[in-house]
FILO-193177 format. One record per residue (C-alpha): y, z, x; residue in one letter. Coordinates in pm, whole numbers, plus 50000, padded with zeros to 5 digits. Example, Ala and Ser with C-alpha at 12.3 -4.5 7.8 and 13.67 -1.06 7.14 Angstrom:
FILO-193177
<r><c2>49550</c2><c3>50780</c3><c1>51230</c1><code>A</code></r>
<r><c2>49894</c2><c3>50714</c3><c1>51367</c1><code>S</code></r>
***
This chain:
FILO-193177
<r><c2>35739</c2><c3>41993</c3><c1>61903</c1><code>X</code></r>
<r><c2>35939</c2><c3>41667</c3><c1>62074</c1><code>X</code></r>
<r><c2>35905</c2><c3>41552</c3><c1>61761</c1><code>X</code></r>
<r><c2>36061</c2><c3>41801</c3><c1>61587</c1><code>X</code></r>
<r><c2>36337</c2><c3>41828</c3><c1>61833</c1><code>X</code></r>
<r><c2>36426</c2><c3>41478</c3><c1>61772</c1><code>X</code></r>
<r><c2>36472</c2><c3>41498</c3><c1>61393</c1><code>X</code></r>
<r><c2>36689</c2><c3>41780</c3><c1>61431</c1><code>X</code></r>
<r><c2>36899</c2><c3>41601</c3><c1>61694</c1><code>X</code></r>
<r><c2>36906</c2><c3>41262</c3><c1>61474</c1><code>X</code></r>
<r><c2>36988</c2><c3>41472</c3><c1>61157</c1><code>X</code></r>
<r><c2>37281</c2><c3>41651</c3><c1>61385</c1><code>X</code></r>
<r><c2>37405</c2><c3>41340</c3><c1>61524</c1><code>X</code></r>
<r><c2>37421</c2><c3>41232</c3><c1>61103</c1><code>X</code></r>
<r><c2>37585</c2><c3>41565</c3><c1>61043</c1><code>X</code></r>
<r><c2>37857</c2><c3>41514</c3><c1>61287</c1><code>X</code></r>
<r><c2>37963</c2><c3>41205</c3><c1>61189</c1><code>X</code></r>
<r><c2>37967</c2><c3>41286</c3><c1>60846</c1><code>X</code></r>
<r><c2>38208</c2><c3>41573</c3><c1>60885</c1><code>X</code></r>
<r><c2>38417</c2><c3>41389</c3><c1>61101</c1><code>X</code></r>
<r><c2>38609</c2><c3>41338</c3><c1>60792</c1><code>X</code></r>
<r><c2>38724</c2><c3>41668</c3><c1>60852</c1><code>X</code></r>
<r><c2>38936</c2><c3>41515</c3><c1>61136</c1><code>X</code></r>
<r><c2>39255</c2><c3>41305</c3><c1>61056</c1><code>X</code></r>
<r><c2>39145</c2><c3>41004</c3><c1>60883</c1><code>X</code></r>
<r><c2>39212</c2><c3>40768</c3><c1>61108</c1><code>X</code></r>
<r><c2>39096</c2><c3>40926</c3><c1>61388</c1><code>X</code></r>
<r><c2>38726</c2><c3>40945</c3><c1>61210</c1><code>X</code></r>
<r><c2>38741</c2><c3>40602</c3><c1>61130</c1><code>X</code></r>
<r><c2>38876</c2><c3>40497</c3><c1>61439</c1><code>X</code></r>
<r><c2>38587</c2><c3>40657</c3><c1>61636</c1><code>X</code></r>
<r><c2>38326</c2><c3>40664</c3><c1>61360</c1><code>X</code></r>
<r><c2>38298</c2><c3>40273</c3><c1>61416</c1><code>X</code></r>
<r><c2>38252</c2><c3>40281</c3><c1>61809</c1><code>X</code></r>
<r><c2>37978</c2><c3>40267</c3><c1>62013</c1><code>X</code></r>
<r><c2>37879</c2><c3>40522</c3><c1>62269</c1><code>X</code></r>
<r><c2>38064</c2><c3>40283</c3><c1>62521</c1><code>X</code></r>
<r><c2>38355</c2><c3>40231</c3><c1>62316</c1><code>X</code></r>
<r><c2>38403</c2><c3>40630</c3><c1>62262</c1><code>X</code></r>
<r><c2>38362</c2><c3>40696</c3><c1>62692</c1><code>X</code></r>
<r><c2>38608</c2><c3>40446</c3><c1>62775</c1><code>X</code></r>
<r><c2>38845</c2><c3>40586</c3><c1>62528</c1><code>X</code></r>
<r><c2>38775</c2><c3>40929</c3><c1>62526</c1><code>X</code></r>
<r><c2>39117</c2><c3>41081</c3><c1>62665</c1><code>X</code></r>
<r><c2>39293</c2><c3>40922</c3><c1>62339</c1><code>X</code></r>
<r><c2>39029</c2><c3>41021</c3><c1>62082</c1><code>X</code></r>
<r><c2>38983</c2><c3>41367</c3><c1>61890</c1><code>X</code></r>
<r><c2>38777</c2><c3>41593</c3><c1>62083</c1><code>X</code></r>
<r><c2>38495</c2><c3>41552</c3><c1>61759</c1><code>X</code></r>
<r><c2>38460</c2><c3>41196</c3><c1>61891</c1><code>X</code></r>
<r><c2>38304</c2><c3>41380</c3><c1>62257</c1><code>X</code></r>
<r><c2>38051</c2><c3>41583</c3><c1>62048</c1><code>X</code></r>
<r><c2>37934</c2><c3>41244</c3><c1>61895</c1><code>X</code></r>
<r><c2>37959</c2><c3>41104</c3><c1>62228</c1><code>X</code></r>
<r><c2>37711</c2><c3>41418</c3><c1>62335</c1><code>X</code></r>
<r><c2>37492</c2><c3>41407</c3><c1>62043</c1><code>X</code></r>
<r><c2>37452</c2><c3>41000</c3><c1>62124</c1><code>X</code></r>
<r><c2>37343</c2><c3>41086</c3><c1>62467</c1><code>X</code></r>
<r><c2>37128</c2><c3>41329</c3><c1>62413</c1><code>X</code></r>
<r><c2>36933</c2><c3>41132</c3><c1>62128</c1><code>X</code></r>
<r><c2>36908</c2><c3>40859</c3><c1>62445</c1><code>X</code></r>
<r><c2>36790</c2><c3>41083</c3><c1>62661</c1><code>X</code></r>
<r><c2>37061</c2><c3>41143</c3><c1>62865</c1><code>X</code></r>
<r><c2>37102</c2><c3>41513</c3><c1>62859</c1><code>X</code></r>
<r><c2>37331</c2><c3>41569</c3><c1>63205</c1><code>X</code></r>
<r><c2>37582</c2><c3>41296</c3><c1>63031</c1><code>X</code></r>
<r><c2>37573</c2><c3>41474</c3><c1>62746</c1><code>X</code></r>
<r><c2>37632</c2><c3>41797</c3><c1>62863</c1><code>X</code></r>
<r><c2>37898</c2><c3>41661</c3><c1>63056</c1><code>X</code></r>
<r><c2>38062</c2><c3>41539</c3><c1>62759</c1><code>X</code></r>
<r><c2>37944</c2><c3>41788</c3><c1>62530</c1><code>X</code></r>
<r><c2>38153</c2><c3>42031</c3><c1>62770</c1><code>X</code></r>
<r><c2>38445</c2><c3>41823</c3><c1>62766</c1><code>X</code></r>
<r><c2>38489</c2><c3>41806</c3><c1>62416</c1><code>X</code></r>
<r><c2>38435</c2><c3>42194</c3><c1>62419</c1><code>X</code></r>
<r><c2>38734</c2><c3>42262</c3><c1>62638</c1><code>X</code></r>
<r><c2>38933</c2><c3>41984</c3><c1>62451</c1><code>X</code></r>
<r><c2>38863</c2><c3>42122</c3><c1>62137</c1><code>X</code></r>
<r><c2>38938</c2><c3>42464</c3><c1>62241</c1><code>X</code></r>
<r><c2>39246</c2><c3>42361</c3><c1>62363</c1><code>X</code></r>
<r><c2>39385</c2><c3>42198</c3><c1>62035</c1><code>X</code></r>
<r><c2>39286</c2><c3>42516</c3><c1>61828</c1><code>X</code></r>
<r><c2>39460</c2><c3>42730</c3><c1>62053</c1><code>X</code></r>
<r><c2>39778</c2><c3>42541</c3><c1>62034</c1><code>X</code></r>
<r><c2>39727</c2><c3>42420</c3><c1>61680</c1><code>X</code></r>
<r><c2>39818</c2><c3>42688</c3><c1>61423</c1><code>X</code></r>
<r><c2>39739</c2><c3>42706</c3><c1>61073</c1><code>X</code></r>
<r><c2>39619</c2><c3>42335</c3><c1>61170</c1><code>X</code></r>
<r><c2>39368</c2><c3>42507</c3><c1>61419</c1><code>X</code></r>
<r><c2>39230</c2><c3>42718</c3><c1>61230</c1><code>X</code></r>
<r><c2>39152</c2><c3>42438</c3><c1>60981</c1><code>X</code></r>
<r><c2>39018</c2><c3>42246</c3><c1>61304</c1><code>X</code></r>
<r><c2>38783</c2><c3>42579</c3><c1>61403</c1><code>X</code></r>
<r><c2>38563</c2><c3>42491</c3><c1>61063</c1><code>X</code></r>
<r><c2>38458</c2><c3>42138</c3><c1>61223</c1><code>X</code></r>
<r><c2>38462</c2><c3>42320</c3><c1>61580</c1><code>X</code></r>
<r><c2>38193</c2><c3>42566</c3><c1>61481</c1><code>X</code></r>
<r><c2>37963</c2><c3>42353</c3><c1>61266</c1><code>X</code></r>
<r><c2>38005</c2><c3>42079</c3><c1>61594</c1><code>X</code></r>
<r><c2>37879</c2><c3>42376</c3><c1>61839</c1><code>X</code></r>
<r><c2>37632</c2><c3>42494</c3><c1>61626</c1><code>X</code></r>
<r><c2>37460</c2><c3>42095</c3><c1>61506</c1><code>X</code></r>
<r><c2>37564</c2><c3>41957</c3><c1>61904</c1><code>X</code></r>
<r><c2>37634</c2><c3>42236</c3><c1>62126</c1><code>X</code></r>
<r><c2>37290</c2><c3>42394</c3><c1>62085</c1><code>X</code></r>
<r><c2>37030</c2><c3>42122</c3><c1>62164</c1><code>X</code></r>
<r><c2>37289</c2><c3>42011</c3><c1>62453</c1><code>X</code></r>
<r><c2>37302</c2><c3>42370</c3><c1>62567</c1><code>X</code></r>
<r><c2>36944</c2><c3>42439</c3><c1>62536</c1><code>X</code></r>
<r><c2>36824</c2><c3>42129</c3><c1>62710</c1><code>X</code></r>
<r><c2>37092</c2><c3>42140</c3><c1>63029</c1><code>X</code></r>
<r><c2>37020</c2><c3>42555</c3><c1>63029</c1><code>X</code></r>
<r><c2>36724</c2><c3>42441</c3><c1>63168</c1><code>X</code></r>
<r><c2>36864</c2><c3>42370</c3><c1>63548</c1><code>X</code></r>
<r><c2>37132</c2><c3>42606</c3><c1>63616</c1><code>X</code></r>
<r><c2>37254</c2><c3>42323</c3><c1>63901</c1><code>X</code></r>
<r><c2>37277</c2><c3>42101</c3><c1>63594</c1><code>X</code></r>
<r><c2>37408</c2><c3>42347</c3><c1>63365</c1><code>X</code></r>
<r><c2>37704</c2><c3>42452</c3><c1>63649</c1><code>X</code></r>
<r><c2>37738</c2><c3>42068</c3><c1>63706</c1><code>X</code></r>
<r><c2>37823</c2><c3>41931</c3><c1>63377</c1><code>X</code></r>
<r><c2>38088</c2><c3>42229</c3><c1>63352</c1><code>X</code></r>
<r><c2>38286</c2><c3>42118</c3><c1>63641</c1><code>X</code></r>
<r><c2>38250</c2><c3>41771</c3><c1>63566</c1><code>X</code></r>
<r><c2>38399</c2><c3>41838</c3><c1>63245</c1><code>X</code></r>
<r><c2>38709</c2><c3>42048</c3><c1>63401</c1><code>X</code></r>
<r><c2>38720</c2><c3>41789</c3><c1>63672</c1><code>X</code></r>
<r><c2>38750</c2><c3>41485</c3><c1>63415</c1><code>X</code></r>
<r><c2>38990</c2><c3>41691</c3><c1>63190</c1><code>X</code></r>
<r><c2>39227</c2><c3>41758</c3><c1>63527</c1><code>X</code></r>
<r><c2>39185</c2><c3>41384</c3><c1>63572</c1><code>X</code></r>
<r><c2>39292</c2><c3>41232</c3><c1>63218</c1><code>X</code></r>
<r><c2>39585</c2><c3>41257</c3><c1>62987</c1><code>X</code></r>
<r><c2>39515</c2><c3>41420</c3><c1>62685</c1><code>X</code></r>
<r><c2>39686</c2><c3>41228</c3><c1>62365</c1><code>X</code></r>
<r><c2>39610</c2><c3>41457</c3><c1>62114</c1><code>X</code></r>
<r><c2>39739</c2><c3>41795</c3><c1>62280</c1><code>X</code></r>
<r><c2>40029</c2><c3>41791</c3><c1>62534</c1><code>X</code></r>
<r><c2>39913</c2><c3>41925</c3><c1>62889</c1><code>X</code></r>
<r><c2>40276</c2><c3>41985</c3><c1>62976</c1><code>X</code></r>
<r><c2>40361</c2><c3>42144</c3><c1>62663</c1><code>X</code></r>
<r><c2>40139</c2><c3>42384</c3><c1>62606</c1><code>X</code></r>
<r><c2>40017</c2><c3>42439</c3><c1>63000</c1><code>X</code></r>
<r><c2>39994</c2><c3>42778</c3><c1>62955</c1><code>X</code></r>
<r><c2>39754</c2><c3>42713</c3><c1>62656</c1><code>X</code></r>
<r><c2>39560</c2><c3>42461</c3><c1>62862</c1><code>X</code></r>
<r><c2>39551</c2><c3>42730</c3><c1>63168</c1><code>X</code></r>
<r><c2>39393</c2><c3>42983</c3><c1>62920</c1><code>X</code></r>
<r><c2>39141</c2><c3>42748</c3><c1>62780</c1><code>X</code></r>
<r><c2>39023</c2><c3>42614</c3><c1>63142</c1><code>X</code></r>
<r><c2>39014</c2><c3>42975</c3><c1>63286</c1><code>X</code></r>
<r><c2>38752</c2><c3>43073</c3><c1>62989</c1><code>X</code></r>
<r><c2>38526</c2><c3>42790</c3><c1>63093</c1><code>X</code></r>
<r><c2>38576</c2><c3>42910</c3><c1>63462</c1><code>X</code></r>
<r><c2>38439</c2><c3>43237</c3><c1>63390</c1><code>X</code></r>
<r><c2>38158</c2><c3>43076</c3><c1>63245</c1><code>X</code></r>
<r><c2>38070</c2><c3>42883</c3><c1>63539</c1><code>X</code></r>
<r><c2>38121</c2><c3>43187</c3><c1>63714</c1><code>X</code></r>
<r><c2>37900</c2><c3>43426</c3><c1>63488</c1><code>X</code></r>
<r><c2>37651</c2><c3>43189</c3><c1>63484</c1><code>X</code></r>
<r><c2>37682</c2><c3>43171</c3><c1>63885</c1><code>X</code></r>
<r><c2>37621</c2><c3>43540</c3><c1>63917</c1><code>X</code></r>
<r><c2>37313</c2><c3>43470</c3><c1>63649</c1><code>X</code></r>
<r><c2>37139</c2><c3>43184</c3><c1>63805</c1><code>X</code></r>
<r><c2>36815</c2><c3>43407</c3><c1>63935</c1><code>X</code></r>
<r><c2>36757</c2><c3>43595</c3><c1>63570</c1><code>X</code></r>
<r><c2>36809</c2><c3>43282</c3><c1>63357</c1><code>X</code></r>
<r><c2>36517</c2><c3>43070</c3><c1>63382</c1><code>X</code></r>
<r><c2>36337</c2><c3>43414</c3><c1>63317</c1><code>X</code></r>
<r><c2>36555</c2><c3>43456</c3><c1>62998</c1><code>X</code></r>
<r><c2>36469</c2><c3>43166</c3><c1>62877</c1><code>X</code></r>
<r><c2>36089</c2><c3>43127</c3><c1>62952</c1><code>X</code></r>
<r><c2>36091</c2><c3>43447</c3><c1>62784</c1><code>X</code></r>
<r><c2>36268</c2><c3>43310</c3><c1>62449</c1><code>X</code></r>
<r><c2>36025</c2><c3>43006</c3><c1>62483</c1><code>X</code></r>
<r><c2>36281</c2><c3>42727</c3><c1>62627</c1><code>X</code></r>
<r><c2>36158</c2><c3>42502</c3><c1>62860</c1><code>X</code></r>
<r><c2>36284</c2><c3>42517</c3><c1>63239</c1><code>X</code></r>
<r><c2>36315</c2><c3>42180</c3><c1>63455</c1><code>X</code></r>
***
């Protein structure tokens, strides 16, 4: 079965930089070439795509909690630059699905596992956003965009908060492994 989990991980990490070329040309080459290093130091300036390679990475390492953290990151980024992005974001939602669906998944299942974890990697990822400028979508511009977009990951913490006894049930009942 760990077996199995890592070729679907490897052949998501593949997929994801593969459709990066759905992301501004230079911005896919410009983070398609770095290494995990590389893509953390720089991750404020990159497009929020580069995170959820920066997440699949991690996780292929086995380092879920950093790439949750990440993972999460590039979730609110991303979320941010569709809401504020137009006809443009709803060209970005395409890669923003198939990136939750090939990354988001074996992230979310593995750091689902520890709620502590699982609440953890969601405030680290609010925390680092409040800490760093984002290049690619103006905070001060679109604040009220930003406000929305943090405040739906803040329910989240909080719904999961208010779930914390019932969800290692839920998920030994749909077979997922609790730590």
């Amino acid at each position: 079965m760990k077996d199995q989990a890592m070729k679907r991980l490897l052949l998501s990490v593949f997929l994801v930089t593969s459709m990066a070329v759905a992301v501004p040309a230079q911005d896919a080459e410009r983070f398609g070439n770095l290494t995990t290093d590389q893509i953390e130091a720089q991750a404020d300036s990159l497009h929020p795509a580069a995170l959820y390679v920066l997440a699949a990475r991690l996780l292929a390492a086995g380092e879920g909690q950093e790439a949750a953290n990440w993972m999460y990151a590039g979730q609110l980024r991303y979320r941010f630059l569709i809401t504020v992005g137009g006809e443009e974001g709803r060209d970005e939602s395409i890669l923003f699905s198939a990136l939750t669906e090939q990354v988001g998944r074996p992230v979310n299942e593995y750091i689902a596992g520890d709620v502590d974890e699982w609440l953890a990697a969601m405030r680290w990822a609010l925390d680092w956003d409040d800490a760093n400028p984002n290049s690619i979508t103006s905070k001060t511009e679109h604040a009220a965009a930003l406000t929305e977009v943090r405040d739906g990951l803040e329910r989240l913490i909080e719904t999961v908060e208010a779930e914390r006894d019932i969800i290692p049930q839920q998920r030994e009942a749909n077979g997922l492994e609790n730590r």
